[in-house]
C-alpha positions as CSV (number, residue, x, y, z in Angstrom):
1,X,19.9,-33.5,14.0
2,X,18.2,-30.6,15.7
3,X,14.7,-30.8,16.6
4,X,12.4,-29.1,14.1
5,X,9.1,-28.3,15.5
6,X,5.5,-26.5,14.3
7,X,6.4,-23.3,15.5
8,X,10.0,-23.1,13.5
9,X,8.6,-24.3,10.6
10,X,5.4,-22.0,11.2
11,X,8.0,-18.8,11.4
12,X,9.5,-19.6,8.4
13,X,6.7,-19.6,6.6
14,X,5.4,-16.5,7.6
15,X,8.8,-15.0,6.8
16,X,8.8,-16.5,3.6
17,X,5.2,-17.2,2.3
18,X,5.1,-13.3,0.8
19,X,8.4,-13.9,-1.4
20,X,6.8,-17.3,-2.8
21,X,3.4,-16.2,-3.6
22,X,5.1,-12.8,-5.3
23,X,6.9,-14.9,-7.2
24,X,4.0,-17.6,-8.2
25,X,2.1,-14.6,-9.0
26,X,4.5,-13.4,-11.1
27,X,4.7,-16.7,-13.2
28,X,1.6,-18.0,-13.3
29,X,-0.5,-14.8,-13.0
30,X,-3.4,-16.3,-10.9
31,X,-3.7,-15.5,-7.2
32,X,-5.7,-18.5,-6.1
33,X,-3.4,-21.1,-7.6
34,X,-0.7,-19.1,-5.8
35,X,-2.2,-19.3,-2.3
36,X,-2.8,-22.8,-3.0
37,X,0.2,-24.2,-4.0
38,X,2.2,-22.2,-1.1
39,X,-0.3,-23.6,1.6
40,X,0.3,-26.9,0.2
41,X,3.9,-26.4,0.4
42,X,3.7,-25.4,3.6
43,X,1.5,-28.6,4.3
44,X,4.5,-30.7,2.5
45,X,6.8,-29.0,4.8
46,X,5.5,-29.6,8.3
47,X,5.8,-33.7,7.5
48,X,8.7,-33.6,5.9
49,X,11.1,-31.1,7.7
50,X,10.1,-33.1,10.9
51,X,11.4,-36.2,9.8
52,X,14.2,-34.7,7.4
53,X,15.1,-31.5,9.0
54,X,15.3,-28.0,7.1
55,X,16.6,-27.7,3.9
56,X,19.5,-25.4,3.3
57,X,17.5,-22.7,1.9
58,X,13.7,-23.1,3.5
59,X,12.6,-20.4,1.2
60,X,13.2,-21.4,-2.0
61,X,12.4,-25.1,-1.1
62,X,8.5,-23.9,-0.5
63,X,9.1,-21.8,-4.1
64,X,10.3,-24.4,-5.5
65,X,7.5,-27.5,-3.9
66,X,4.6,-24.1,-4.6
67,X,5.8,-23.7,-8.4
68,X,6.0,-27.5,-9.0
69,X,2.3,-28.1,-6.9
70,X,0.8,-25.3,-9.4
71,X,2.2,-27.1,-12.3
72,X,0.7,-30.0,-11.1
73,X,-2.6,-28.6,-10.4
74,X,-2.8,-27.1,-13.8
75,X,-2.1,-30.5,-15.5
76,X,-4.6,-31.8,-13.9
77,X,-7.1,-29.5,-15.2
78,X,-7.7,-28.8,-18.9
79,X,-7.8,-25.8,-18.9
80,X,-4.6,-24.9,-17.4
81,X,-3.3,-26.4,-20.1
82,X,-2.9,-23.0,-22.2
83,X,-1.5,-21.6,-18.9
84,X,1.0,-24.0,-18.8
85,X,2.2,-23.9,-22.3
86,X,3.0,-20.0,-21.1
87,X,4.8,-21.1,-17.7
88,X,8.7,-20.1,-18.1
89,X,11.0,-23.2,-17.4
90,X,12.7,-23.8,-14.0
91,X,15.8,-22.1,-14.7
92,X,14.3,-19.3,-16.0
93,X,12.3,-18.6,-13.1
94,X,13.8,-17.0,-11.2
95,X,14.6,-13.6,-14.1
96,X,13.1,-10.4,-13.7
97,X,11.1,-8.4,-15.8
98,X,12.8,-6.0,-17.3
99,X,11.2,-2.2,-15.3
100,X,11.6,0.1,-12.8
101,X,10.4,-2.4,-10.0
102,X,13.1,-5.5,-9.4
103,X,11.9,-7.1,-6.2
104,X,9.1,-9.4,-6.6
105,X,7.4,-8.3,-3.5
106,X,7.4,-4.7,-4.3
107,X,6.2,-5.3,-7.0
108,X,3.4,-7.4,-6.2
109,X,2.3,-4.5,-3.9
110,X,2.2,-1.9,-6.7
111,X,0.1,-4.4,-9.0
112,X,-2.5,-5.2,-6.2
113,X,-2.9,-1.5,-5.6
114,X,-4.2,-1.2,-9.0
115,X,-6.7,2.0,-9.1
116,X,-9.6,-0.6,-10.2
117,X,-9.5,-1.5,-6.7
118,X,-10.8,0.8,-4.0
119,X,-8.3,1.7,-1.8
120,X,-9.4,-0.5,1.0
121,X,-9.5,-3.4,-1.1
122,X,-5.9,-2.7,-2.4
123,X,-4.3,-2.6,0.9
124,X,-6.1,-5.7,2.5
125,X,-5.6,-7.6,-0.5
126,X,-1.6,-7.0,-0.2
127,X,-1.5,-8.1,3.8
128,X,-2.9,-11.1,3.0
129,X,-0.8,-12.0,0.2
130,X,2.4,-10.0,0.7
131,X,2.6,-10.2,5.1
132,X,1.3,-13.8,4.9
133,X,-1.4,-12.1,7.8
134,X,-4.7,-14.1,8.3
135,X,-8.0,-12.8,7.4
136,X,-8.4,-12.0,11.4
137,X,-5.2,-10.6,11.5
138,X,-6.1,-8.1,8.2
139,X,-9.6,-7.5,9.8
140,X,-7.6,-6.0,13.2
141,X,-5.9,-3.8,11.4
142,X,-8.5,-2.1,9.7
143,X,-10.6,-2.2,12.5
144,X,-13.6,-4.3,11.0
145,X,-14.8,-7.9,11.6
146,X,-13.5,-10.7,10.1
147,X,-16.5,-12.2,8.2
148,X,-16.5,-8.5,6.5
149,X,-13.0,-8.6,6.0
150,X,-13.1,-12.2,4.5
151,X,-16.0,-11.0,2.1
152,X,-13.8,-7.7,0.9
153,X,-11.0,-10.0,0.2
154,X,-13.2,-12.2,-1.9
155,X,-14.6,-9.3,-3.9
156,X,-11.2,-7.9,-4.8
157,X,-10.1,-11.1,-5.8
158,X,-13.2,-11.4,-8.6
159,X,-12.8,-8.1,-9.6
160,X,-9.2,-8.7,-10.7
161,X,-10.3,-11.6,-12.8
162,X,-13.6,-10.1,-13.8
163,X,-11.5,-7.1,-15.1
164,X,-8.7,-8.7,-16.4
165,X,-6.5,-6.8,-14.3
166,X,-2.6,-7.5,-15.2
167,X,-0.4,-8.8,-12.6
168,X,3.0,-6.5,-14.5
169,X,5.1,-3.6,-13.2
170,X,3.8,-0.7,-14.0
171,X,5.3,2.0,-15.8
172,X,7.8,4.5,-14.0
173,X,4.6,7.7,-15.1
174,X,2.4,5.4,-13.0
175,X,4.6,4.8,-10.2
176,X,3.6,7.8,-8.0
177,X,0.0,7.4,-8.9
178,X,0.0,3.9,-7.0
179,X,2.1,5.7,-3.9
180,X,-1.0,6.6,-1.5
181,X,-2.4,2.5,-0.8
182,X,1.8,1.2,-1.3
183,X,2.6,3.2,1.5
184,X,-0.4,2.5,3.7
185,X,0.3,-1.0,2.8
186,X,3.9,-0.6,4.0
187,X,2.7,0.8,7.7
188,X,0.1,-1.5,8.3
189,X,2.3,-4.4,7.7
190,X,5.2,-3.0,9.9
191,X,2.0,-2.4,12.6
192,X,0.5,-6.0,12.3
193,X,4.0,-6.6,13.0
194,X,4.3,-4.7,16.6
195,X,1.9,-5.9,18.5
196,X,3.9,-9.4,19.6
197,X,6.8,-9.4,22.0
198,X,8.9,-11.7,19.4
199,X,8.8,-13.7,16.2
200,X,7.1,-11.8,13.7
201,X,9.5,-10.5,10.7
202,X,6.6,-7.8,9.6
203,X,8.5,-5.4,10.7
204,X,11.7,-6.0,9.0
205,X,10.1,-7.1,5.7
206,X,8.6,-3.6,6.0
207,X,11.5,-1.5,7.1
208,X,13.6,-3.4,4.1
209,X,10.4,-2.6,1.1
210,X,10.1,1.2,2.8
211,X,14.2,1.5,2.1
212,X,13.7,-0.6,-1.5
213,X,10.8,2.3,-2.1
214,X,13.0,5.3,-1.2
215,X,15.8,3.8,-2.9
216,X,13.0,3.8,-6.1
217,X,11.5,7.1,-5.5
218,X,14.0,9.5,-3.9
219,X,12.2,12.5,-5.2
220,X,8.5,11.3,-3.0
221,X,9.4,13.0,0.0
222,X,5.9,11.0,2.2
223,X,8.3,7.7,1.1
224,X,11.0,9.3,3.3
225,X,9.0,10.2,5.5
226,X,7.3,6.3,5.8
227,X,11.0,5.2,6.3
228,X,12.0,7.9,9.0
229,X,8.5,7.0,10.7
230,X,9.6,2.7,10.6
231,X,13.2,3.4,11.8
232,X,12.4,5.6,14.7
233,X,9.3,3.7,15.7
234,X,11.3,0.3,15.6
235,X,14.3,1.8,17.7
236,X,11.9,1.3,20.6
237,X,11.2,-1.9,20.0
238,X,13.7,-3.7,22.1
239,X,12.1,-1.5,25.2
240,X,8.1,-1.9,24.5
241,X,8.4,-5.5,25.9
242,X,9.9,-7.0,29.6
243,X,11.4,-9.9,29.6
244,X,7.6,-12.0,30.5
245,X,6.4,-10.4,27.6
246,X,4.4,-8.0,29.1
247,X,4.2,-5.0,27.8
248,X,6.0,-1.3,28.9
249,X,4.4,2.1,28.2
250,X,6.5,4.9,26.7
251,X,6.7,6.6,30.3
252,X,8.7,3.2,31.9
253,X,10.7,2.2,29.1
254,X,14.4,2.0,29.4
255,X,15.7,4.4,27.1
256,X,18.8,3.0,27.2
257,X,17.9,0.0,25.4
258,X,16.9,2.4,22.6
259,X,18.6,1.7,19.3
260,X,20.6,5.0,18.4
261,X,21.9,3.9,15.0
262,X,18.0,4.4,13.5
263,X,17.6,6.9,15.8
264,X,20.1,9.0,13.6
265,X,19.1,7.4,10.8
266,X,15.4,8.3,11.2
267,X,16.4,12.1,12.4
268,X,18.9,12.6,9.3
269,X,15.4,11.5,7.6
270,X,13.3,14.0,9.3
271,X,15.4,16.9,9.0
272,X,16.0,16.2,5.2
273,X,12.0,16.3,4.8
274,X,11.5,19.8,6.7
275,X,14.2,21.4,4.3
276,X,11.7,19.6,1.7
277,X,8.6,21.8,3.0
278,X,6.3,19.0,1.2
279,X,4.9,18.2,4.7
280,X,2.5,14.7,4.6
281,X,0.9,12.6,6.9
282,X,4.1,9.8,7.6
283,X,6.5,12.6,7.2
284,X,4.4,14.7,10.5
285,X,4.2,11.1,12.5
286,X,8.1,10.8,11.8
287,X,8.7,13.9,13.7
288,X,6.5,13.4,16.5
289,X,8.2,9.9,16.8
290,X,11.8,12.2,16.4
291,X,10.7,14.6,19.2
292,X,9.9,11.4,21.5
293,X,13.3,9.6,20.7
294,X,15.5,13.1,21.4
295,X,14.2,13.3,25.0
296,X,16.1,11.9,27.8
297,X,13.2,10.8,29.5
298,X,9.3,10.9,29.4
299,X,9.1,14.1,31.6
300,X,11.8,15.6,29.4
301,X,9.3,15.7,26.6
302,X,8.6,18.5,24.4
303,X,4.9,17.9,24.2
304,X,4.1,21.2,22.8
305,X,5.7,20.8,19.9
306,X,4.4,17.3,19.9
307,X,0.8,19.1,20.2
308,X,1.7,21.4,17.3
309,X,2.4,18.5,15.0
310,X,-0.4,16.7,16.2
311,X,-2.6,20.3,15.1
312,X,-1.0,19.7,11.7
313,X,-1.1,16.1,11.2
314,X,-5.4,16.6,12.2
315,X,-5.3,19.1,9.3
316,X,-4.7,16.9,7.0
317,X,-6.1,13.6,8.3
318,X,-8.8,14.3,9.9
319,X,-9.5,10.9,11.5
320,X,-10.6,10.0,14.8
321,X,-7.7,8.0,15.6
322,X,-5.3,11.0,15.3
323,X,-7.8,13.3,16.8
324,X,-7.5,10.7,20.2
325,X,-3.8,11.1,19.6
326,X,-3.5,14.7,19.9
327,X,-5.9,14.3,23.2
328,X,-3.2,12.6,24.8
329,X,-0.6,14.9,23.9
330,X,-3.6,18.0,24.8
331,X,-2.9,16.0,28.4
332,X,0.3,16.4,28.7
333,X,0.2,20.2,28.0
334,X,-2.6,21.2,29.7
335,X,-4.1,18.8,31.6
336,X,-6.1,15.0,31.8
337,X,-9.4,17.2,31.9
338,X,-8.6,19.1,28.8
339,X,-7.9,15.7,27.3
340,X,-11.3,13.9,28.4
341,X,-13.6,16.6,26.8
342,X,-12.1,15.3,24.1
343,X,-11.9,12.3,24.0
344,X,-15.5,12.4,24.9
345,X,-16.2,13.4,21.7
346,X,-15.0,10.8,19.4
347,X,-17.0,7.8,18.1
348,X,-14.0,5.0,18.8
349,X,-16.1,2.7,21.2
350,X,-14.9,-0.5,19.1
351,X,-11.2,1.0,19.9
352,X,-9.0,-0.7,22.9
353,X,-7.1,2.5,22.8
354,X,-9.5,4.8,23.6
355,X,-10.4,2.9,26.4
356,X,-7.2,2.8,27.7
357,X,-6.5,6.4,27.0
358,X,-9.9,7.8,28.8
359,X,-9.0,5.0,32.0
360,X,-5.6,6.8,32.2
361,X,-7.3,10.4,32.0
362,X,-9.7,9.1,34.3
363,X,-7.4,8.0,37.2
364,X,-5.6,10.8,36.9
365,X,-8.6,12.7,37.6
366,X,-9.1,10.5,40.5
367,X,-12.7,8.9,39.2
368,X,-11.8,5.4,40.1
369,X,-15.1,4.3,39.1
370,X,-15.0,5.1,35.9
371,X,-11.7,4.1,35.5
372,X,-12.3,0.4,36.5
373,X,-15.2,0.3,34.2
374,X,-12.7,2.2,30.9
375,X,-10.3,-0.5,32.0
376,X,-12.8,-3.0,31.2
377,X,-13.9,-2.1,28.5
378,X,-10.6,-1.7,26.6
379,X,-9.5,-5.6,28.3
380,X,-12.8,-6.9,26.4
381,X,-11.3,-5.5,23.3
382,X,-8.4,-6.2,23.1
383,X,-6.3,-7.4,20.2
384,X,-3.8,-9.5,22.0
385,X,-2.8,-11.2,25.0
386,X,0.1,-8.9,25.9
387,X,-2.4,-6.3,25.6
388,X,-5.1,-7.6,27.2
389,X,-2.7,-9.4,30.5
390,X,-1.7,-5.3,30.6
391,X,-5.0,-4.0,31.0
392,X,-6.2,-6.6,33.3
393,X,-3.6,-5.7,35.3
394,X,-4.0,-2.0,35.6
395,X,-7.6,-2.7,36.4
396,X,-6.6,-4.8,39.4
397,X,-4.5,-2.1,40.5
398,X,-7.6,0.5,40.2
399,X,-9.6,-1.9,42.6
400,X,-7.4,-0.8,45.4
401,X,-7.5,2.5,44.7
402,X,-10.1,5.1,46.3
């Protein structure tokens, strides 16, 4: 019998806890008993997969143990009782509602992005449930702290039973009202997804809901433009870490490597969007990502028209993050100095990023100094240890330097 150990039965549970608390949800309507009964589940699991190895189908063995703790729980408390009485039996389970939304996943996104939730609330509230992310993991990728995090999550929770909100498919007429937080859902779950050499399926559970979406709304061209932007990012993916784990900027990856089925995939995307003209914030990102993934090599790139998209994507989003972006790109075009006087202005001090961007920028400029103390400063912050091994590293190469 093979040897079944934490971190299997950890990785299946992160690829499957989304599907079982969607589908919980679904029956039982209560978000806390879902969580619940999945954790325990997953508790269940971890002594009893040890000792009798995986079922045949892991997933719907920690549905299945979920659904049955929930029942339990609810008998065991008077006033599930009504609850209960509404609970469909076990071989009904596992029907779908009848409405333009058939995957219990996607679905659960579009009812947690109901508009009595600000939009914030709505997208954290899906990564924790849907990508089965931690609070510190949702925290990261909104850039907050985690005991703020932790209390947002809390909030949106009481407001949907404070409000009675309804955990049902909404109608098609509402569909594209619910688009904006579904989408942002969709790329921060793919993100949370990239920033570990291996073992995370974030990123395929996104790409597969971003194709279920398009699939759903073929006429929403930012939903083919989400898609393009998944497909051509995760092409690269096979190249952004070496064999240690470490990781391997844009400039020294082998492009090789590159996956040139989504490449054309993601390019067949972008050039159906342009004849679109509905240009949107994921459909711009697609084709600076297309622009990157048609060179031949880093040097080969066509950073002015990189620039130009990064000009339009500012336009309409505004943020600092893109406007640090755009620096980058400015640096490619017309120089690291152009790039600093940027970058100088933006209020992103929290950001690793922008450390790491201005220490580049600053070496290039030959201001050692300042670089060492950039590359600090983005190593303190950090997100992950590939990350942070990578930016101690450059810093112990700009001790040397003079």
């Amino acid at each position: 019998m093979p040897i079944v150990d934490d971190a299997l039965i950890g990785r299946i549970f992160r690829e499957e806890s989304g599907r079982s608390v969607a589908t919980l949800i679904r029956i039982f309507g209560d978000i806390d008993l879902a969580q619940d009964a999945v954790q325990e589940a997953f508790a269940l699991a971890l002594r009893k997969w040890h000792d009798d190895g995986l079922p045949p189908n892991p997933g719907g063995w920690i549905t299945t143990t979920a659904r049955n703790r929930a029942i339990d729980h609810l008998r065991r408390e008077s006033r599930g009782r009504e609850l209960l009485g509404q609970v469909v039996e076990p071989d009904m389970a596992q029907e779908e509602e009848a409405g333009p939304v058939q995957d219990d996943r996607l679905r659960l996104i579009f009812t947690c992005c109901h508009p009595a939730l600000a939009i914030e609330a709505r997208v954290a509230l899906t990564l924790r449930l849907l990508g089965g992310l931690s609070t510190a993991e949702v925290a990261r990728a909104f850039l907050v702290a985690e005991p703020a995090m932790a209390k947002r999550l809390v909030r949106a929770k009481h407001k949907i039973k404070a409000a009675h909100i309804p955990y049902r498919v909404p109608a098609e007429t509402d569909l594209p009202g619910r688009l904006r937080p579904v989408l942002a859902v969709l790329y921060l779950a793919y993100n949370a997804g990239t920033d570990r050499p291996a073992g995370d399926d974030l990123r395929g559970e996104a790409i597969r809901l971003a194709r279920a979406m398009n699939g759903l709304m073929p006429d929403e061209a930012e939903v083919a433009g989400l898609l393009a932007l998944l497909l051509l990012t995760e092409s690269r993916w096979s190249a952004r870490f070496s064999g240690d784990g470490s990781i391997v900027l844009l400039r020294d990856q082998d492009r090789s490597s590159w996956d040139r089925v989504l490449i054309e995939e993601g390019h067949a995307i972008v050039r159906a969007c342009l004849r679109r003209n509905q240009p949107g914030p994921y459909q711009i990102q697609a084709a600076i990502n297309a622009v990157h993934a048609a060179a031949a090599s880093f040097p080969a790139t066509d950073w002015s028209q990189i620039l130009t998209l990064y000009d339009q994507l500012l336009a309409i989003t505004p943020t600092s993050v893109v406007a640090m972006n755009r620096a980058i790109a400015l640096g490619e075009v017309e120089g690291p100095r152009a790039a600093l006087n940027v970058l100088d202005g933006l209020d992103l001090d929290q950001y690793h990023l922008f450390h790491a961007a201005r220490a580049d920028l600053l070496a290039r400029l030959g201001r050692y100094d300042d670089a060492r103390q950039a590359y600090a400063g983005a190593a303190a912050l950090a997100a992950t240890e590939a990350e942070r091994t990578y930016l101690t590293d450059r810093l112990a190469a700009m001790r040397s330097a003079r």
